[in-house]
C-alpha positions, 0 to 999 in steps of 0.5 A: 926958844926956837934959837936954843933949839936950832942951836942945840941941833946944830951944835949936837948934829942931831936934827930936832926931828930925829931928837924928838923921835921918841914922841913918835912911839910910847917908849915907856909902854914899847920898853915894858914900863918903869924898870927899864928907865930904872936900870938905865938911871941906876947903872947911869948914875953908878958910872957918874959917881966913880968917875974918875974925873974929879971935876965931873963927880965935884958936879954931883957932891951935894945930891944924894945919888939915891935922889938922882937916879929917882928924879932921872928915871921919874923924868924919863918915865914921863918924857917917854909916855908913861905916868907924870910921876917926876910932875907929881912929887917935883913940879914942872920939869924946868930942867934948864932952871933946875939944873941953873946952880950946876956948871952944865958946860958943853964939856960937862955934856959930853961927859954925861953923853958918855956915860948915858951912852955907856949906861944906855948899852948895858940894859939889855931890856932895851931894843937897839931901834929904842936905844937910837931914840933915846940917845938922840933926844939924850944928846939933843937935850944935854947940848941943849941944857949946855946952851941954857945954862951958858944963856942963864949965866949971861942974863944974870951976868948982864942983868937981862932977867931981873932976878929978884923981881921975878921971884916976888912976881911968883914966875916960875921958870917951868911955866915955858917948856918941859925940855928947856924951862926958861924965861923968853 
């Protein structure tokens, strides 16, 4: 675990302190509650859906945009010091398990930064001292789920992780980490 995340720094250039900055201030409290992280997922998820890139929308084609901007802003929401409202109504975040079916390439990353960072500007109810935070941990964890699933494909692929047996076992894959969500 410590690895992916050492990876993750390295490869994003965002030290773990500065990506983890925003636990150093209830962002969700500071920003004036959920509307802000609405506005951001809102705005985040109409730019990804008129993407011209075929390949990066083909990523989104089987999630209903209306399910994605409210598991995005309820995640948000709870990693920035409000309510667990994304825990209640899904479970465990997991997002390295959660997002294992999707082709979370380092290409795919930085194209999701792109939009994020596009989105993230256009909120005016955002400081600009929040706004740093915010894409920092961002880039930090989308260079991260990169790592993850890129790690996720080689166990399967090398039958490091025995699938099956895991899931008659009952592990679920959020029991680890709220950021990274993957079996050591």
């Amino acid at each position: 675990m410590a690895c992916l995340l050492q990876k993750a720094s390295d490869w994003s250039g965002v030290a773990a302190s500065d990506a983890f900055a925003i636990d150093d201030t209830n962002l969700f409290q500071a920003l004036g509650g959920i509307q802000p992280f609405i506005d951001l997922s809102t705005n985040f998820y109409n730019r990804v859906y008129d993407d011209e890139e075929e390949w990066f929308r083909s990523i989104f084609a089987n999630s209903k945009k209306e399910d994605a901007i409210q598991n995005q802003y309820e995640f948000f929401v709870q990693r920035m010091g409000g309510p667990d409202l994304y825990s209640q109504r899904k479970g465990h975040p997991a997002l390295i398990g959660r997002h294992a079916p999707f082709p979370v390439t380092h290409q795919a990353a930085e194209r999701w930064l792109y939009h994020m960072e596009q989105a993230l500007e256009s909120i005016p109810t955002i400081d600009p001292a929040s706004k740093v935070k915010m894409m920092n941990f961002f880039r930090h964890l989308s260079i991260n789920q990169g790592q993850g699933h890129e790690l996720l494909q080689r166990q399967k692929r090398d039958h490091v992780i025995p699938w099956a047996k895991l899931e008659s076992e009952g592990v679920d894959m959020g029991q680890k980490d709220m950021e990274v969500g993957i079996l050591e």
